[in-house]
C-alpha positions as CSV (number, residue, x, y, z in Angstrom):
1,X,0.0,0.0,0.0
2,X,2.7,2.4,0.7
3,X,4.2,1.6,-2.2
4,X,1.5,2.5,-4.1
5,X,0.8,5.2,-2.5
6,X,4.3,6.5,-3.4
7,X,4.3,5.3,-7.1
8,X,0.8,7.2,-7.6
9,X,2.4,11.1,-7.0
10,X,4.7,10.2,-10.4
11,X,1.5,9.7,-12.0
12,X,0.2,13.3,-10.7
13,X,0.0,16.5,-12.7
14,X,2.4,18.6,-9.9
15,X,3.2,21.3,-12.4
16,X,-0.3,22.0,-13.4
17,X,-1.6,21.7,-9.4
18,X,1.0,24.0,-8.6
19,X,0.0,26.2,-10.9
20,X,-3.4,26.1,-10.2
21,X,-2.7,26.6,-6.3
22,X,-0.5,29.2,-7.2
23,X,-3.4,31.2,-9.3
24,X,-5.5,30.8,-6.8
25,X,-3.5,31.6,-3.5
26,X,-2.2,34.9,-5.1
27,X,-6.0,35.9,-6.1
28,X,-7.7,39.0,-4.1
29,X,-10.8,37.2,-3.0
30,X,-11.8,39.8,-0.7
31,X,-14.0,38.1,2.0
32,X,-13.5,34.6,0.6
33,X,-9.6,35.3,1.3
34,X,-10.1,36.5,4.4
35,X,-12.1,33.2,5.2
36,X,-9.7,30.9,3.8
37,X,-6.7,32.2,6.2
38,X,-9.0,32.1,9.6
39,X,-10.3,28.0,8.3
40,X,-5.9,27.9,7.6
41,X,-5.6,28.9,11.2
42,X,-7.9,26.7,12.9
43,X,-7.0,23.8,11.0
44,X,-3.4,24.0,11.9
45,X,-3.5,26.1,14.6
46,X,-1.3,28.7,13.9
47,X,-0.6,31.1,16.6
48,X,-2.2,34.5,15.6
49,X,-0.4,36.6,18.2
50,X,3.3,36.6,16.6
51,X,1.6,37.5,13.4
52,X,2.5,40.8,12.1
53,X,-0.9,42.8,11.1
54,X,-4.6,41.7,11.4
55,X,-6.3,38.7,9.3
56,X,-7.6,41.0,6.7
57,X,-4.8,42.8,6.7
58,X,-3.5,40.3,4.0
59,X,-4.9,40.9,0.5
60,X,-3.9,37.0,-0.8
61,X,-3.6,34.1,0.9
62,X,0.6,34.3,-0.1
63,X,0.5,36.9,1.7
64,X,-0.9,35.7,4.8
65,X,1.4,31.8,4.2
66,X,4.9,34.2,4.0
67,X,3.7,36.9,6.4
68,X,6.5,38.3,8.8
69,X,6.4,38.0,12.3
70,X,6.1,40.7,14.9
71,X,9.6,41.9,15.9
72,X,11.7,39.5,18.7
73,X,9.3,36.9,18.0
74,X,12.5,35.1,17.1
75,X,15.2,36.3,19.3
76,X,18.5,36.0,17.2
77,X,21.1,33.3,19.3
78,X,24.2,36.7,18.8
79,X,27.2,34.5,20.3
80,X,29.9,34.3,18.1
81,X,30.3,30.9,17.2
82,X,26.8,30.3,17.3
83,X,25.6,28.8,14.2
84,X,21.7,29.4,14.1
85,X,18.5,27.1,12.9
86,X,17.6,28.7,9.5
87,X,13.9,28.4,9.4
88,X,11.2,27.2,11.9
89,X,10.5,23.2,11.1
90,X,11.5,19.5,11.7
91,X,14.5,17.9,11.2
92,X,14.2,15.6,8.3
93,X,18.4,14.2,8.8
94,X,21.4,15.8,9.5
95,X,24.7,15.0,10.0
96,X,28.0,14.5,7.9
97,X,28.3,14.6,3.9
98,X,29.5,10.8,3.6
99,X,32.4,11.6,0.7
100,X,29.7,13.4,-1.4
101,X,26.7,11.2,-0.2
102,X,23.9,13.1,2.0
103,X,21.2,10.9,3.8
104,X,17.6,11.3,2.8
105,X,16.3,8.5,5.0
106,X,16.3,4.6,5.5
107,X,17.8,3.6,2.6
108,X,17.7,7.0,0.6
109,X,20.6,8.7,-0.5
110,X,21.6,11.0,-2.7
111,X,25.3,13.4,-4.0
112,X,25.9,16.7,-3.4
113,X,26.5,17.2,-7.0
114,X,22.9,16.2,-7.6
115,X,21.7,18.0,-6.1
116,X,23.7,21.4,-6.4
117,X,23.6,20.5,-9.8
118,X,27.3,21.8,-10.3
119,X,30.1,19.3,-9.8
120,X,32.5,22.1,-8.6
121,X,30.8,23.2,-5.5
122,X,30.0,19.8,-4.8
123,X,33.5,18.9,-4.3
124,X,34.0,21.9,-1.2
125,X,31.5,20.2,0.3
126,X,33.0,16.7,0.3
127,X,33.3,14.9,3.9
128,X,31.5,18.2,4.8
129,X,28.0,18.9,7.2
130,X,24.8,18.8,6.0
131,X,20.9,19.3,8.1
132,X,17.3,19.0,6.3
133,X,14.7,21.5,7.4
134,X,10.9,20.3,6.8
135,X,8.4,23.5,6.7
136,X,5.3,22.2,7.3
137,X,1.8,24.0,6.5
138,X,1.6,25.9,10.0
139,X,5.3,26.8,9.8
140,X,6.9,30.5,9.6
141,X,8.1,30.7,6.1
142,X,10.6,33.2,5.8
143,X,14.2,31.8,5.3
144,X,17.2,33.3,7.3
145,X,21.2,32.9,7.3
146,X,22.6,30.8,9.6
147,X,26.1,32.5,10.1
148,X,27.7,36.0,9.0
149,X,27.8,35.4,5.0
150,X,28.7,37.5,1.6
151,X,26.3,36.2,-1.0
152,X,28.6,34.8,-4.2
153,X,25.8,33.0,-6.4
154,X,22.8,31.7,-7.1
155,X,21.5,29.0,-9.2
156,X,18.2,27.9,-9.8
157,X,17.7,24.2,-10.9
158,X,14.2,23.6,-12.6
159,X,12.8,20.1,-11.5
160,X,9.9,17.9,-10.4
161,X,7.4,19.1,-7.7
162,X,7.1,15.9,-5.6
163,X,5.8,16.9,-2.1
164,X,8.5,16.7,0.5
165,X,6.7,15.4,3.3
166,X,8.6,12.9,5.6
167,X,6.4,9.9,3.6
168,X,8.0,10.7,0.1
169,X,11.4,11.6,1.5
170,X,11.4,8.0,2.7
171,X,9.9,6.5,-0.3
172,X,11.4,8.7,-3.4
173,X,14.8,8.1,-4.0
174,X,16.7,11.7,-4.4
175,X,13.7,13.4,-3.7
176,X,15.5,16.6,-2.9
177,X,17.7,16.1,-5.9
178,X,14.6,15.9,-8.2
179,X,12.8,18.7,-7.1
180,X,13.0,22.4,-8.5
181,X,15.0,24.4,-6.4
182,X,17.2,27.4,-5.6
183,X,20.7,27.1,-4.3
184,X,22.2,30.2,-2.5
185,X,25.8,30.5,-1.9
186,X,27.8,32.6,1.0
187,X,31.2,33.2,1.8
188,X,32.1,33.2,5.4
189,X,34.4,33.2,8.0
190,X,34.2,29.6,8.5
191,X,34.5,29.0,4.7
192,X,31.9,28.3,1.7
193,X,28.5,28.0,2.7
194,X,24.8,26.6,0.5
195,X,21.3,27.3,1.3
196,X,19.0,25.2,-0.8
197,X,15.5,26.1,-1.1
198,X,13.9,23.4,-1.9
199,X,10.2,23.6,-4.0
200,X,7.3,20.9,-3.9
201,X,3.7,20.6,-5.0
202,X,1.4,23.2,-4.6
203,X,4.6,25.4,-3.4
204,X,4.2,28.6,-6.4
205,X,7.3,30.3,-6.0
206,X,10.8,30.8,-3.8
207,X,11.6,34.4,-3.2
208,X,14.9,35.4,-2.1
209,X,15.8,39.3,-0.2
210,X,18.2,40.4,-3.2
211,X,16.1,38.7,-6.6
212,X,12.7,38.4,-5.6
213,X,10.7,35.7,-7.2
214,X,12.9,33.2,-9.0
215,X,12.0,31.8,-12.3
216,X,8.4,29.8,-11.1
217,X,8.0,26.6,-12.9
218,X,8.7,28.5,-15.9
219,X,12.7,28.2,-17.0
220,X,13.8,24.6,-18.2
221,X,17.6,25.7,-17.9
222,X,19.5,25.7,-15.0
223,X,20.7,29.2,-14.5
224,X,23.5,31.0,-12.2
225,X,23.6,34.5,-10.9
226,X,26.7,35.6,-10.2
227,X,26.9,38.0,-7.2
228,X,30.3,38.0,-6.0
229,X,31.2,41.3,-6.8
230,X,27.9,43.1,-5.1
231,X,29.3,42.3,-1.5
232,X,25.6,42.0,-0.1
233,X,26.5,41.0,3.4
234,X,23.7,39.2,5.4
235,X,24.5,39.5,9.6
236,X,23.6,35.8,10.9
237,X,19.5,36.2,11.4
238,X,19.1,38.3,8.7
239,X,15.8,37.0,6.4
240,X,17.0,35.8,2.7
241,X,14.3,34.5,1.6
242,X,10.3,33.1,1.4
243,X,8.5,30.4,0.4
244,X,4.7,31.0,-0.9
245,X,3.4,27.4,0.1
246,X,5.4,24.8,1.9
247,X,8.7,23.0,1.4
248,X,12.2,21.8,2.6
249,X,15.7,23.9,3.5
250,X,19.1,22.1,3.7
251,X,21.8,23.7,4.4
252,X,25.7,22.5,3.7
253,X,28.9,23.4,4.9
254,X,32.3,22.5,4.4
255,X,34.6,20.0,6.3
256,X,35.4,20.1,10.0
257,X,34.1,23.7,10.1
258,X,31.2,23.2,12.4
259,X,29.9,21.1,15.1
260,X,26.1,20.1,15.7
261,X,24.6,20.3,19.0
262,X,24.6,17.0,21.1
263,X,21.1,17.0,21.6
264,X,20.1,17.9,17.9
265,X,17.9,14.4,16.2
266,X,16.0,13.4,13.6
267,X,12.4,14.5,14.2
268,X,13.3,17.3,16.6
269,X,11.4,20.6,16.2
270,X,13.5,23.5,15.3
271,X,13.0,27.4,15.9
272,X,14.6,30.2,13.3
273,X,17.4,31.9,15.6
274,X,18.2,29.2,17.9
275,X,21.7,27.5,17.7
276,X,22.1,24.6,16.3
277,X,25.8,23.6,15.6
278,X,28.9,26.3,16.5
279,X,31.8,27.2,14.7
280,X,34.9,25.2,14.8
């Protein structure tokens, strides 16, 4: 049965429902907007009081999904070697890039190069450290940078649109690899540094602070931006990014230049500003 159930979402039409969800969540419904957002709430009970703004405050319901937060609402872990959680989610895996071989689950895995999609970069995070962020529905969506960085590049990868739920992660091999997604790169003081947004079904769009929307389901090329000469610094905390819908972060970073907590697992809830590994 779980087979099946996982050999079905290869027969779906992700692009098209993502579309269609994406037409519809970035619709001014007036009323019916406002209605969809407080039935959102309930059904995931979402906690209303860190919300920046009122309800029908938000004129879409993308609006309302990537809304900020009010300010301290996610108080920023400052120490120096403090390496932070990036978003608010579960932790699919974590843990160390096995040559060039990160862990999906039982199984499951799947290279670096795969899923950077650049063979290069893949190689300065070999024997490296890896963690997998799941964003589920009543998660904060707003993506922020674990440590002090200098953005270098950007690459977007088009893909699939699989749902990355903790089912398909352990029943689609390379899930993450397959997907569409956005890979951000930042220099730092402990070396070379990815963030990889990571898209699925019904998610629209990624949005990041310095490019806005990137490429939606639209581009069939995979497609750098090269930054390294605009020295847009991000302080560790600082937002880079949004998802409109939910989806998956994973973060990678190169050899013996962090440490995770001791008490970090699979499964364990994480919270945007908290530490989770330090520097080395």
């Amino acid at each position: 049965m779980q087979k099946l159930k996982a050999d079905s979402q290869y027969l779906l039409p992700k692009h098209l429902l993502t579309r269609a969800a994406g037409l519809l969540a970035g619709a001014r419904l007036g009323g019916l907007t406002t209605f969809m957002i407080e039935q959102f709430i309930k059904k995931y009970k979402i906690n209303t009081k860190e919300m920046a703004g009122r309800i029908k405050d938000y004129k879409t319901f993308n609006e309302f999904f990537s809304r900020p937060l009010v300010p301290d609402a996610r108080p920023i872990n400052l120490k120096k070697d403090a390496v932070i959680y990036p978003v608010d989610g579960k932790i699919s895996q974590f843990g160390k890039i096995e040559d060039k071989f990160l862990f999906q689950a039982k199984n499951h895995y799947y290279t670096a190069e795969a899923l950077l999609a650049d063979s290069i970069e893949a190689e300065t995070f070999k024997n490296g450290d890896f963690i997998t962020i799941y964003l589920s529905p009543k998660d904060y969506h707003r993506v922020h940078i674990p440590f002090d960085g200098v953005l270098d590049k950007m690459i977007h990868v088009p893909g699939d649109l699989f749902s990355v739920n903790p089912f398909n992660a352990k029943h689609i091999p390379e899930l993450f690899a397959r997907n569409e997604r956005v890979v951000c790169y930042f220099n730092t003081s402990i070396g070379r540094m990815a963030v990889v947004f990571v898209g699925a079904t019904i998610v629209r769009s990624i949005a990041t602070a310095w490019a806005g929307t990137v490429a939606p389901n639209k581009n069939k090329d995979v497609t750098t931006y090269d930054y390294s000469g605009s020295e847009q610094t991000f302080p560790k905390g600082a937002e880079i990014g949004k998802f409109f819908m939910g989806s998956t972060v994973i973060c990678l970073f190169e050899k013996d230049k962090i440490q995770f907590s001791e008490d970090l697992q699979a499964g364990q809830p994480t919270r945007m500003g908290m530490q989770m590994a330090v520097s080395k």
